[in-house]
N, C-alpha and C positions, 0 to 999 in steps of 0.2 A: 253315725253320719256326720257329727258335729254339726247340726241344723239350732240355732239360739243357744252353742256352747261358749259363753265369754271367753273361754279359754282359747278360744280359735279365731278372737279378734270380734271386735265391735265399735261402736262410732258413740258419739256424743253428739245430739242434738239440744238446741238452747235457742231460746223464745227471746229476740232482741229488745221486745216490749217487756214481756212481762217477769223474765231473768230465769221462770222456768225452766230446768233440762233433765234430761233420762238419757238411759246408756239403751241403747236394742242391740241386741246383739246380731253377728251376722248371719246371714242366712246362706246354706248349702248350694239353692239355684240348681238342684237337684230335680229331675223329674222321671214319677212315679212312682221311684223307692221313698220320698218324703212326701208325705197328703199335703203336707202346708204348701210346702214351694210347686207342686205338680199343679196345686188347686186354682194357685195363684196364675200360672200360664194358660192350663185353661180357661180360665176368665178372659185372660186379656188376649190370647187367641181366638175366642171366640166374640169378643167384644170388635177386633181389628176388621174382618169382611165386611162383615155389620155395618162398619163406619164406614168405612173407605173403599171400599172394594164391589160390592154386591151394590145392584141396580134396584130401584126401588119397583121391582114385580113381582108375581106369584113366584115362588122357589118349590122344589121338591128334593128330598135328602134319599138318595139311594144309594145301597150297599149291592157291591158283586162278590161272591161267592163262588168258587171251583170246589171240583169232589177232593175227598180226601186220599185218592189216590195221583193224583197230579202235585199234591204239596210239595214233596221230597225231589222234584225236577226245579223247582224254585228257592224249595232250602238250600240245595247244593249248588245252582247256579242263580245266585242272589240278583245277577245285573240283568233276569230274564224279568223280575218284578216289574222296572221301571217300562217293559213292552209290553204285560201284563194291563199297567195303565193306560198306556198306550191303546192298547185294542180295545178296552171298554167305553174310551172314548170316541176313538171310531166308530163302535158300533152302535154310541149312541145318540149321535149326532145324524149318523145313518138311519136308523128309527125315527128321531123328531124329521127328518126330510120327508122320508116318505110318505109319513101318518101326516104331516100338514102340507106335503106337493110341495115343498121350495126346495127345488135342489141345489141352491144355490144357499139357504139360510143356515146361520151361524148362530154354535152354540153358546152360551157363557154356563163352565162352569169350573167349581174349585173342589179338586182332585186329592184325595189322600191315601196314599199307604198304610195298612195297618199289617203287622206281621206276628201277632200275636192272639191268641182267644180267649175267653173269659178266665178258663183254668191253665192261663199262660204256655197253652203249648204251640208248638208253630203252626199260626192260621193265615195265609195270607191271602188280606180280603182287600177289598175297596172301597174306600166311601167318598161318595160325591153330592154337593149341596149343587145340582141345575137348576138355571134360569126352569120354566117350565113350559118352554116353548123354546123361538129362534128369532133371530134377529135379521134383519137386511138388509141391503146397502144402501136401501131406499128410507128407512130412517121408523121402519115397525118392526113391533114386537107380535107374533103370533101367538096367541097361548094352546097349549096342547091340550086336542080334548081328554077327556079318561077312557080312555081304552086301554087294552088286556099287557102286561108285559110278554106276553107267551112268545109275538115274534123276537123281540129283542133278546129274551132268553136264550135263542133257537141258535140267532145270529151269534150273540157272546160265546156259546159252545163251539159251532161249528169252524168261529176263528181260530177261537185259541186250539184246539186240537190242532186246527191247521200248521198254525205258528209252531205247536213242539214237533211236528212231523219236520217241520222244515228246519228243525234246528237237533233232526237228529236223535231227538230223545224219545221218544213215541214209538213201542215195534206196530207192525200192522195189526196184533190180533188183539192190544188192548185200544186202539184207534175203535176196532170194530165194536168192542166189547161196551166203551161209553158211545159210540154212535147208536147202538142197540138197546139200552138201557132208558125204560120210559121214564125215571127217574133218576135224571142224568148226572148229581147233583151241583150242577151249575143252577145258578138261581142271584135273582137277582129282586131286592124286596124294596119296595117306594114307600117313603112316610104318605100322610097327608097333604095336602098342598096350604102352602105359606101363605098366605095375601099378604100385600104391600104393609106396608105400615106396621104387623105384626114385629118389632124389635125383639121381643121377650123370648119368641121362638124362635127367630132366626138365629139369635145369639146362643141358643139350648143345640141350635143344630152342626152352627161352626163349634162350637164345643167339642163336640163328640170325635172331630177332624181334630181336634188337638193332637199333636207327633207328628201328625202327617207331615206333607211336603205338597208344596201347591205346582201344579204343572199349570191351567191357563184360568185365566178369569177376565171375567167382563166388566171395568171401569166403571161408576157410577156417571150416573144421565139421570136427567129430568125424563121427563114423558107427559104425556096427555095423550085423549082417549082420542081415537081417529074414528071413521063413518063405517071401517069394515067391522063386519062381527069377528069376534073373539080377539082384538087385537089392541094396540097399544103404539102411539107414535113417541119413538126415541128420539128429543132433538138436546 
């Protein structure tokens, strides 16, 4: 890989005080096939939302999941991925509206593609760090209480089948065969929830987003506590 091979160029640093200098050599900028240099982006991928990006609320980090019968519709047709995220976030924006009643509230979160699984075969999944509620134009944060993922699961399936039906790829008797299937495997699994302040985790959880590609996110804001329950005023 040529990762700290002098032979493939390096630099000279030198201490104006104290006359001190060392050669390091340069580094590949490589990621995944190099630990050093992969290690080193996600740190500081995961250190950037953290800082600059994420809102100081509760967060929750959740992964979507398809069966393994629908992968080979997305291996072959790669730019259906990016509608793949597309739809997960629709539907979960749809879910935080209707479990907290604001059909109007909006979501903050930061979106990643992963296309790969543990034993590096084609897995494509998604992982999302959400606010953990919604936001409004009136200047609150709602937090979501903990209820069941079961609808949003239901909803995530029933889209996307829709979406490959309507793009073609999908015959009717495998439509029927995952609409039939009690154990659909569309799944969609929620960490813990964040609390504000928590840095050490939140930074562990844009981590794991590292490769990704960020589709939307919600600017950092001050806030303080308003007089409704379960909520949070963004000013």
């Amino acid at each position: 890989m040529g990762c700290g091979d002098f032979a493939k160029g390096f630099a000279r640093v030198r201490c104006d005080h104290c006359a001190h200098d060392y050669l390091p050599a340069f580094s590949c900028k490589g990621r995944w096939f190099c630990p050093s240099c992969h290690q080193k982006k996600v740190q500081l991928f995961g250190a950037l939302p953290a800082e600059t990006v994420l809102a100081p609320l509760p967060h929750r980090h959740l992964t979507f999941t398809i069966p393994k019968m629908l992968r080979p519709y997305f291996r072959f047709h790669r730019g259906l991925i990016k509608e793949l995220c597309r739809i997960a976030h629709a539907c979960l924006a749809e879910f935080q509206r209707t479990t907290l009643g604001l059909p109007e509230g909006v979501t903050g979160v930061v979106m990643a593609i992963h296309t790969f699984g543990e034993y590096l075969d084609f897995h494509p999944h998604l992982h999302a760090l959400a606010a953990d509620g919604l936001f409004t134009q009136g200047g609150l944060f709602y937090v979501m209480p903990d209820v069941s993922l079961a609808p949003l699961e239901e909803l995530f399936r029933a889209r996307v089948i829709t979406f490959l039906v309507k793009e073609g790829l999908l015959p009717p008797e495998r439509v029927q065969m995952l609409r039939g299937w009690k154990h659909s495997g569309f799944n969609i699994h929620r960490s813990q929830r964040v609390p504000p302040g928590n840095r050490e985790d939140m930074e562990r959880l844009t981590s794991e987003q590292a490769g990704g590609r960020r589709l939307e996110a919600v600017g950092r804001c001050g806030y303080e506590r308003s007089h409704k329950a379960e909520s949070v005023r963004v000013g």
